[in-house]
N, C-alpha and C positions, 0 to 999 in steps of 0.2 A: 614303384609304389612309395619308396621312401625318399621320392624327388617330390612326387607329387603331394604328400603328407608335408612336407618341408614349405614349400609352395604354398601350400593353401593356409597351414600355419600363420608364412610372413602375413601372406594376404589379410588376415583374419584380424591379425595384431595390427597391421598397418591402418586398417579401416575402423577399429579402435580408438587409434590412437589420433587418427584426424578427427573423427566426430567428437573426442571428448575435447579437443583443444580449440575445435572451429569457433567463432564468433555468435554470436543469436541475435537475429535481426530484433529490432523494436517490439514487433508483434511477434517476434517466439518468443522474447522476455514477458511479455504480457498474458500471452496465452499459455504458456507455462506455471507463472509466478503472483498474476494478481488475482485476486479473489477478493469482492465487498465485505467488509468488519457485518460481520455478524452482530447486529446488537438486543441485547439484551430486550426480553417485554419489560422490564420497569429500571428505574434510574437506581443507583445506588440512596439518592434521595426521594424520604416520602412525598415529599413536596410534590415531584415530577409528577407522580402517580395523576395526581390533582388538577396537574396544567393539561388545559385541553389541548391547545398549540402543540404542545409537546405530543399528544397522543396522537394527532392527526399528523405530522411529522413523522414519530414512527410508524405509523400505519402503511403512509405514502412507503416510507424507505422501505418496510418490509415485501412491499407488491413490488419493488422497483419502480415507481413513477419517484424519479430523482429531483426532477425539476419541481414537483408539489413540497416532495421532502425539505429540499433547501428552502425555498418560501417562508413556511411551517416554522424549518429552525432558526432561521433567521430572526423569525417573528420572537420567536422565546431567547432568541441570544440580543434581542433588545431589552427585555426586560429581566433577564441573567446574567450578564456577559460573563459570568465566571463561571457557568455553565460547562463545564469542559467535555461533558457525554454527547451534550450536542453540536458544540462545536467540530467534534472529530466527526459527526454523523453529517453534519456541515459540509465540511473537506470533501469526504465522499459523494457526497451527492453533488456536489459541482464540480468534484474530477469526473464523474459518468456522464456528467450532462457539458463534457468538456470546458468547465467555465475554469481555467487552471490558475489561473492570478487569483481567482477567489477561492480556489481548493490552497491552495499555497499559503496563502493569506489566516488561512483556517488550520492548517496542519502548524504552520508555524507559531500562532499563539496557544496551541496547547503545550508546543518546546518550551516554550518562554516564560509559559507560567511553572513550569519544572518540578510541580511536587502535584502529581494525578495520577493517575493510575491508566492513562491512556497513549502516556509518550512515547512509549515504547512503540504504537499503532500509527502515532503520527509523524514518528519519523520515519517509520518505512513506504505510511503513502506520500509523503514528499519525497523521499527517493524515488518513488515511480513516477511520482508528478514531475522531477525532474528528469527521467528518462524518455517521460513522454513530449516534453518540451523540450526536447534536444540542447539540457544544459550536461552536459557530459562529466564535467571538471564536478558541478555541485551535486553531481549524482553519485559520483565515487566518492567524495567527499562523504556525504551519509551516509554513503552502505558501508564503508569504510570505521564509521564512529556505530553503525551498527553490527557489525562485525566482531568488533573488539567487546561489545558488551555482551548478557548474558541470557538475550530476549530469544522471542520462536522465532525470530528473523533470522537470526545469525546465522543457519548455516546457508539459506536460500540468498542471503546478501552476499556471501559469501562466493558462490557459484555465479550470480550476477556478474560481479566483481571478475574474474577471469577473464568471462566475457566481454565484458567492456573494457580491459586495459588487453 
């Protein structure tokens, strides 16, 4: 009994210890770890309230029709471009709707404009955007500067990060 207790012990550890070190294919990263930015019913600014583009935008985004959503924001990030609520809500809706050079394009200039209250958001779906584009190097790279800072990402960038190196 105390061969067999011994035994099943290793066993037990052993099986542990591979599942926690294995790798996560692309879709276990994704179906584990992403989930669409929840946004807000109204903008930080009044103004937004006001913009009908804007409201038919989130309306779209909140039913999930991505492809009306990005239309919508696009329309209001012509006549905002410093817009940063819907730029990020931008990103999103054209990474679901796979359009990913325009999610890219969109998470990156909310980094760039550097002082929002959304960076934090948009650097983590550029890391998936870049996970999902099999850029590997710029993927670590982000989870890596999200990692180190002190957002709700970090400890999920973090676990990513194992994974992929």
């Amino acid at each position: 009994i105390k061969y067999a207790a011994a035994i099943a012990g290793f066993i037990i550890i052993g099986s542990i210890a591979l599942l926690s070190n294995r790798k996560l294919s692309i879709d276990e990263i994704f179906d584990h770890y992403y989930k669409p930015y929840e946004a807000a019913s109204t903008s930080r600014s009044g103004e937004m309230v006001r913009n009908t583009d804007y409201n038919f935008a989130l309306d779209y985004y909140k039913i999930r029709d991505y492809r009306n959503a990005a239309i919508y924001f696009n329309k209001v990030l012509e006549t905002d471009p410093g817009n940063m609520q819907s730029e990020l809500l931008n990103g999103i809706s054209n990474f679901e709707i796979h359009n990913y050079p325009e999610a890219k394009g969109s998470f990156s200039k909310v980094i760039d404009q550097n002082n929002n209250y959304y960076i934090d958001h948009a650097q983590w779906y550029l890391a998936l955007c870049y996970i999902r584009t099999d850029e590997k190097m710029k993927a670590v790279e982000r989870l890596a500067i999200i990692e180190k800072s002190k957002t709700i990402y970090r400890k999920d960038a973090r676990k990513i990060l194992k994974s992929l190196n």
